[in-house]
C-alpha angles and dihedrals in degrees: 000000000000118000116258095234124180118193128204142185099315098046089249105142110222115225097180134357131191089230082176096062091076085046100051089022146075097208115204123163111019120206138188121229137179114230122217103226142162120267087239086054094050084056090050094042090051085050095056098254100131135109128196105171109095088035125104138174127252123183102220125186097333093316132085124236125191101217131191097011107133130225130183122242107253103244091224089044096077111166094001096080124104130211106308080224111049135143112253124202109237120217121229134135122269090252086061096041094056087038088051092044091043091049094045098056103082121082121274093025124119135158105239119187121238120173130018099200134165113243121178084348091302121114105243125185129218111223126181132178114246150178126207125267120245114229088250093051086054089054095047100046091049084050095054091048091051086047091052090044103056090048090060090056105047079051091059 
């Protein structure tokens, strides 16, 4: 079953993307980490079988975990796969990982993930920094995109 890949500006090939983060999130700083998987995950990833949209990011004693993003046990893998829902460590340099755990101290912030994408053949993983949504700023930002939308098509 071939991957479903969608590629944009930079020639990165996106396997799986949380397209629900920009609509329960304010996203503010982005980041790319590298992610610490299983031989038998990096074969699921590259088939598609990953979910990011329950998953978030937490800074833990100096290092960064991706926690409650789901992917799929590889069929050929057999006992070599681990838990679908593990924690995996996340890669970033020291400067990132102060500047995630500093950001993420006041009250409402959180790291949600984006985009797990291949770069140079390594599963990389688009981060951002983010505060919820209210109810009214969901309104407002569906409104504007219907808004958008209908102009687009008056212009065609």
């Amino acid at each position: 079953m071939a991957a479903k890949k969608s590629s944009d500006r930079e020639g990165k090939s996106a396997l799986a993307t949380n397209r629900a983060a920009s609509h329960e999130f304010h996203l503010f700083e982005r980041f790319e980490a590298g992610v610490v998987l299983t031989g038998t995950e990096v074969k699921s990833i590259r088939a598609g079988r990953a979910n990011l949209k329950e998953g978030y990011v937490k800074v833990r004693d100096g290092e960064v975990f991706l926690i409650g993003a789901h992917v799929s046990p590889y069929d050929p893998g057999g006992r070599e796969n681990p838990d679908p829902v593990r924690e995996r460590k996340l890669l970033l340099n020291a400067r990132e990982i102060r500047k995630l755990a500093k950001e993420t101290s006041a009250p409402g912030i959180t790291i949600v993930p984006l985009k797990l994408y291949l770069k140079d053949g390594r599963v990389k993983l688009e981060i951002a920094v983010a505060k919820g949504k209210k109810a009214y700023d969901k309104r407002e930002a569906i409104a504007k995109k219907d808004v958008e939308r209908e102009m687009a098509r008056a212009r065609r």
